[in-house]
C-alpha positions in Angstrom: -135.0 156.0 44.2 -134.6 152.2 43.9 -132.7 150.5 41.2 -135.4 149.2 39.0 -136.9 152.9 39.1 -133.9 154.6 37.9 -133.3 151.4 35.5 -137.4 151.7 34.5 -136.2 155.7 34.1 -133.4 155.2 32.1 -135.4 153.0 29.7 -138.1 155.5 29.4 -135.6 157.9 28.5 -133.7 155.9 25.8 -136.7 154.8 23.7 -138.0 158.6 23.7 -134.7 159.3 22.5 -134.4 156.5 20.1 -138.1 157.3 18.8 -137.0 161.0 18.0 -134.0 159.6 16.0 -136.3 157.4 14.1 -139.1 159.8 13.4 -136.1 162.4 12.5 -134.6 159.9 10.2 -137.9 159.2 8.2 -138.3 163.4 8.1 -134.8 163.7 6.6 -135.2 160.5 4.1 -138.7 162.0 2.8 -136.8 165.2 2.1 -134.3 163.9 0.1 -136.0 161.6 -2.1 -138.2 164.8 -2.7 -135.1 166.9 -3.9 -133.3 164.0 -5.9 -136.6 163.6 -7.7 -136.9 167.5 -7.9 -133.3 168.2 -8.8 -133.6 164.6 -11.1 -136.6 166.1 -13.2 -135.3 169.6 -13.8 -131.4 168.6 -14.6 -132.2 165.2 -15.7 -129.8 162.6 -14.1 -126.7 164.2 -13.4 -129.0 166.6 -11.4 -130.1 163.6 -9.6 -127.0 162.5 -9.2 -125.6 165.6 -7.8 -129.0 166.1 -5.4 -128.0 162.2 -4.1 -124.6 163.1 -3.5 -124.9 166.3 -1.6 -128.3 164.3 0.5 -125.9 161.9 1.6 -122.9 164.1 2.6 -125.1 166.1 4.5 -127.2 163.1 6.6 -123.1 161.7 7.0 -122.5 164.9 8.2 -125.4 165.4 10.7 -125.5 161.3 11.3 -122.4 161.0 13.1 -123.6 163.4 16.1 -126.1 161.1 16.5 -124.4 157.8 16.1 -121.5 159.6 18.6 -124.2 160.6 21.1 -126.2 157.2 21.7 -123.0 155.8 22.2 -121.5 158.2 24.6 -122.0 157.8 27.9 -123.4 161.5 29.5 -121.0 163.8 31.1 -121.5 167.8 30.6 -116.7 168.2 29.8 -117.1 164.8 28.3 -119.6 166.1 26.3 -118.6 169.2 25.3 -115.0 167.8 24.5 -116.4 165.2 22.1 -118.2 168.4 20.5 -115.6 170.8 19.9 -113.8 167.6 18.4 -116.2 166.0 15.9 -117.0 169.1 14.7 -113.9 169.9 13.7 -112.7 166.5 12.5 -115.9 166.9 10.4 -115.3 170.1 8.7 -111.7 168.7 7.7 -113.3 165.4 6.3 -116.6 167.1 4.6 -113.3 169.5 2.9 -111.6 166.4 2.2 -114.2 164.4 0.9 -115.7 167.7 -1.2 -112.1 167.9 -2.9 -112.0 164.3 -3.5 -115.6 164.1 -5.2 -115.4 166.8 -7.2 -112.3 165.9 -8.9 -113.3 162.4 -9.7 -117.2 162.2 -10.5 -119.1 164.7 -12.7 -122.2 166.0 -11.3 -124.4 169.1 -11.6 -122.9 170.9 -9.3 -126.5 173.2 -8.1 -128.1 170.4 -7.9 -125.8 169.2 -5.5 -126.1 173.0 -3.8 -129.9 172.9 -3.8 -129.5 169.5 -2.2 -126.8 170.4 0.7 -128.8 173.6 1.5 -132.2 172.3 1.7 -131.1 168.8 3.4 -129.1 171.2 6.1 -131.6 173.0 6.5 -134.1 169.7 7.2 -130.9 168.7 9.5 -130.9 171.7 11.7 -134.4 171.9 12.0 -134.9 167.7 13.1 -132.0 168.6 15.5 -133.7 171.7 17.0 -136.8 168.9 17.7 -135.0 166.4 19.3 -132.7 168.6 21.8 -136.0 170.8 22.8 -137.8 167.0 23.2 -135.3 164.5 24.3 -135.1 163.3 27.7 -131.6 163.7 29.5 -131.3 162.0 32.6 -131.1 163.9 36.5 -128.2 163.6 38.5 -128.9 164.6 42.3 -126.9 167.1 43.3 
């Protein structure tokens, strides 16, 4: 293949990509503001509150694969490395950052639950999408 095919190709690629990330994005933001307005109407606002908080833990939580993996330049140990890593420098921050918030805000705490649950769930399943759609690019062997 010529340059400005494999450059035309990797294009192609990349704005598939970027276009799941968006369309994920709007999925996961439609979700939350339906559970902080859920969680805000049945718990009044610390409900709300505790919805917004666990909503944005869990799109941190999920976001930083994504913002990791645009980023990243795509090599199978590379990747797998980076992985292993971020997911465990995530679980100690998300513990961290759980200690930290509970001890200094108050918040309804199953509001926050509901919120973490159903926003993971939204997470996982947006993922699932984009890794069974998105376009990875072939390497001759």
């Amino acid at each position: 293949m010529s340059d400005g095919t494999v450059e035309a190709s990797d294009r192609a690629m990349r704005e598939t990509n970027l276009a799941l990330v968006r369309q994920g994005a709007v999925v996961l933001a439609l979700t939350a503001a339906a559970v902080i307005l859920g969680c805000g109407l049945v718990r009044g606002a610390d409900g709300a509150f505790g919805a917004a908080l666990g909503c944005v833990l869990v799109l941190a939580f999920f976001g930083v694969d994504v913002v990791v993996f645009l980023f990243t330049p795509v090599d199978a140990i590379r990747s797998t490395t980076v992985v292993v890593l971020l997911y465990v420098v995530k679980l100690a921050v998300f513990a961290l950052v759980m200690i930290g918030i509970v001890a200094a805000l108050s918040f309804d705490h199953r509001s926050f639950a509901v919120a973490v649950v159903i926003e993971a769930f939204v997470a996982v399943a947006v993922a699932a999408r984009g890794f069974t759609r998105m376009r990875v690019p072939y390497v001759a062997p």
